[in-house]
C-alpha positions in Angstrom: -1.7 3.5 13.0 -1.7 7.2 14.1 -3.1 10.0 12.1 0.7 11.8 12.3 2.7 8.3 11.5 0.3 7.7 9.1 0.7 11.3 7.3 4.6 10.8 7.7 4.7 7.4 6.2 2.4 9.1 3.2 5.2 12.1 3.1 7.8 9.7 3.3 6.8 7.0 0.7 6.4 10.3 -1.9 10.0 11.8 -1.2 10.9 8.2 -1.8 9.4 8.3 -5.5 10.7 11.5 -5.9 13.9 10.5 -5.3 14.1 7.0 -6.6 13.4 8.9 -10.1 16.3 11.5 -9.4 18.6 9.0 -8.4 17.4 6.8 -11.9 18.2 10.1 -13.8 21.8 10.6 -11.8 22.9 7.4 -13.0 21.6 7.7 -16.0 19.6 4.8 -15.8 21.6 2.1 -14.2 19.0 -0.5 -13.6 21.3 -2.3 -11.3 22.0 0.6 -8.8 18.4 2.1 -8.9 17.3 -1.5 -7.9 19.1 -1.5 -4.8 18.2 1.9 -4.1 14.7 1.2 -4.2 15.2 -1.8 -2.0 16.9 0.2 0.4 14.0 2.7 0.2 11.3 0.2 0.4 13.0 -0.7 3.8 13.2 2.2 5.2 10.0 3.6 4.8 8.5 0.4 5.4 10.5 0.7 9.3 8.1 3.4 10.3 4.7 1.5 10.4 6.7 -1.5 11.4 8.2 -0.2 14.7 5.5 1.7 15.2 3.4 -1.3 15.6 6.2 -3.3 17.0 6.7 -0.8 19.8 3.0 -1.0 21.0 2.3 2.9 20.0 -0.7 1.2 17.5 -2.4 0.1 21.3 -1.7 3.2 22.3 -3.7 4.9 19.9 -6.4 2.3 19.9 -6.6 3.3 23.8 -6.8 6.9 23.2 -9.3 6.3 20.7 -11.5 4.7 22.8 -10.6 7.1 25.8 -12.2 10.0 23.4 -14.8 8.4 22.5 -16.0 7.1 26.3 -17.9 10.2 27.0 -19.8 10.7 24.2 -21.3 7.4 23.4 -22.0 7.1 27.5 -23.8 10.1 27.2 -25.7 9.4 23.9 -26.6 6.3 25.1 -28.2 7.2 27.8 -30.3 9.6 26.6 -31.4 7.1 23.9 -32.3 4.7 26.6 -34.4 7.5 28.2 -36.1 8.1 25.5 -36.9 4.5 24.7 -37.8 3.7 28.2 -40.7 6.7 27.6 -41.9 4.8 24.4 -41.5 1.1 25.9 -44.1 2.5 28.5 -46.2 4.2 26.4 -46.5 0.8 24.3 -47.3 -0.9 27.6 -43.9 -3.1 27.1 -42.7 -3.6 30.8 -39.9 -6.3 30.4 -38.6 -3.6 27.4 -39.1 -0.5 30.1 -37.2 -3.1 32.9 -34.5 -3.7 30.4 -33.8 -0.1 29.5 -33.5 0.4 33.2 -30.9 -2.8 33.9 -28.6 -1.6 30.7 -28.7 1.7 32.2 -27.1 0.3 35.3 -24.8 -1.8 32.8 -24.0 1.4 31.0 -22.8 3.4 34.1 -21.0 0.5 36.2 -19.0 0.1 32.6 -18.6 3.8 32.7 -17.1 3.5 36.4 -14.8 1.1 35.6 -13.3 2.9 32.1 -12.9 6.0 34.6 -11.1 4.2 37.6 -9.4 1.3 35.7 -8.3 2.3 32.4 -8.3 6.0 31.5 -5.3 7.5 31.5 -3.0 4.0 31.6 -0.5 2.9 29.2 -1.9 0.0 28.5 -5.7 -1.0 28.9 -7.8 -4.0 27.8 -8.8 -2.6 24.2 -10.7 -5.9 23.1 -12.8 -5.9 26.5 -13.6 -2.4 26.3 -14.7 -2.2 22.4 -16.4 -5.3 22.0 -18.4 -4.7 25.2 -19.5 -1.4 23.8 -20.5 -3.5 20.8 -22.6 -5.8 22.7 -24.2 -2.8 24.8 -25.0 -1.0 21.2 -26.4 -4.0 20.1 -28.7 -4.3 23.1 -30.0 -0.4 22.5 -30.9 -1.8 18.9 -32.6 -5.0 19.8 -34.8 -2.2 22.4 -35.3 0.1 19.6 -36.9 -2.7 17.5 -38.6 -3.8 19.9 -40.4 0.2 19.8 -41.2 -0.6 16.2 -42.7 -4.1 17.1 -44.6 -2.6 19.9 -46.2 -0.2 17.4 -46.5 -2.9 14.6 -48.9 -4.8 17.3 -50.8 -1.6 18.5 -51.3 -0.9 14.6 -52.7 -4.5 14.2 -55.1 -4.3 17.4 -56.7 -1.6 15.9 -57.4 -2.7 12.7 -58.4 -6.3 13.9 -61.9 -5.9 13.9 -62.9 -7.4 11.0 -64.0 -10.7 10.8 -63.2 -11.7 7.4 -59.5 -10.6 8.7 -59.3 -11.9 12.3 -57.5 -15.2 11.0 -54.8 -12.8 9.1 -54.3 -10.3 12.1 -53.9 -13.1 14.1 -51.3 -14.9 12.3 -49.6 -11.0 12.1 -49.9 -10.6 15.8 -48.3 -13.9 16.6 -45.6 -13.4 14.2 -44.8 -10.1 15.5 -45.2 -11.1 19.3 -42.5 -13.6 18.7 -40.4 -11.0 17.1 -40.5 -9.2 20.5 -39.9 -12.0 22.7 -37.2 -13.0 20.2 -35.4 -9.1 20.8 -36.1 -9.0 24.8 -34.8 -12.9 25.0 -31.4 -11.7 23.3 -31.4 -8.9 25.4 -31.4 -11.4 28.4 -28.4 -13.6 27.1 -26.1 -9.9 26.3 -27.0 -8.5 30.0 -25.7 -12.1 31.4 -22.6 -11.8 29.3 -21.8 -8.6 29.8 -22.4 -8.8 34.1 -20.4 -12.1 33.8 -17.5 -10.5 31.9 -17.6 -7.3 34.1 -17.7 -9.5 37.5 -14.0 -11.1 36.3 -13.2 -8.0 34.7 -13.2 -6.2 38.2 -11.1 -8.9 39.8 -8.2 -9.4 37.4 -4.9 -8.4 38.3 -3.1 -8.5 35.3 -3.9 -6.7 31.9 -1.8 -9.8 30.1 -4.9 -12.3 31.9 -7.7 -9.8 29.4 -7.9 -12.2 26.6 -7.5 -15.4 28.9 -10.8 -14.4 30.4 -13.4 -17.5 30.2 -16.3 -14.9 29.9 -14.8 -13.1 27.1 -15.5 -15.9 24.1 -18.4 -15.6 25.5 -18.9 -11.4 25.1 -16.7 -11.8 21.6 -19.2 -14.8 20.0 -22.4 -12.2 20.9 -20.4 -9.0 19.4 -19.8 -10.9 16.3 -23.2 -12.0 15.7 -24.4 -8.5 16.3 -21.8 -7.6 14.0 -23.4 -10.1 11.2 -26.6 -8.6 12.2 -26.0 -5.5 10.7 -26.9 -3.9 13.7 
């Protein structure tokens, strides 16, 4: 609901207390009456949020939302991914350095389409555009561990020159290299979903055909797991 319906309903629902109790004092207490004046109350302040939603003004909002927010998380996503790139090279990660540059690409195509397609439209795909910018956060998350991992295994390579330790750092080192292959491998599976979904996205015709879209399950199934991630 919007910020100024929602601070109307708030303002409404108190004048309705307010007067619910003058009305009980008016009639000196006439349970009968009050009853069906607080019915009648409940009603009508419950109208507001109602057709609000019913008229589609709760999309609305969600779109504007979204709209405001476009900008800003293209921008700070892209310097993040900059910044990763740096420290995926650094580590010597090139698959994590090659990934930063494809979701770059991702990130601006998306950004294209947002610009061309949907800002500035009554209506607009909201369940596309936020659980694709789910998936793409996810993605910047699974990179950003994948800095941490990096420097997890050039922490164990230096101190892997004992030989009383060589079996532990080894068993470290392996556990650690999955870990990596694990983030870029999941990285590989949101990329495909998230070309896949844009490919049809570009082609539809009709914002009812959104949610029909076979690739969105698809985007939806990853944005909730990264969802359960906590990520």
């Amino acid at each position: 609901m919007g910020s100024e319906v929602r601070n109307t309903s708030v303002l409404a629902g108190i004048a309705s207390i307010v007067l619910l109790a003058i009305f009980f004092w008016w009639f000196r207490g006439d349970l009968i009456l009050t009853a069906a004046y607080a019915g009648v109350a409940l009603l009508a302040f419950l109208s507001v949020p109602i057709m609000y939603r019913l008229g589609g003004f709760t999309l609305a909002d969600e779109v504007l939302w979204l709209e405001s927010r476009e900008a800003e998380d293209h921008e700070s996503m892209l310097a993040r991914l900059v910044k990763l790139e740096k420290e995926l090279d650094d580590l010597g990660i090139e698959e994590g350095v090659e990934q930063t540059q494809t979701l770059t690409a991702i990130l601006n195509d998306y950004h294209a389409v947002v610009e061309t397609r949907f800002l500035g439209k009554k209506h607009s795909p909201v369940a596309y555009l936020s659980t694709a910018r789910r998936v793409q956060k996810h993605a910047i998350q699974n990179l950003t561990d994948a800095v941490a991992v990096g420097h997890s295994l050039a922490s164990i390579s230096r101190h892997g020159g004992r030989r009383d330790d060589d079996e532990r750092m080894r068993g470290l080192n392996d556990g650690q290299s999955d870990r990596l292959n694990n983030l870029l491998t999941e990285n590989r599976q949101l990329f495909e979903a998230l070309t896949d979904t844009a490919v049809e996205v570009a082609n539809i015709r009709s914002y009812s055909d959104y949610e029909r879209l076979d690739t969105m399950a698809r985007l939806v199934s990853l944005s909730e797991i990264a969802s359960r991630s906590g990520k």
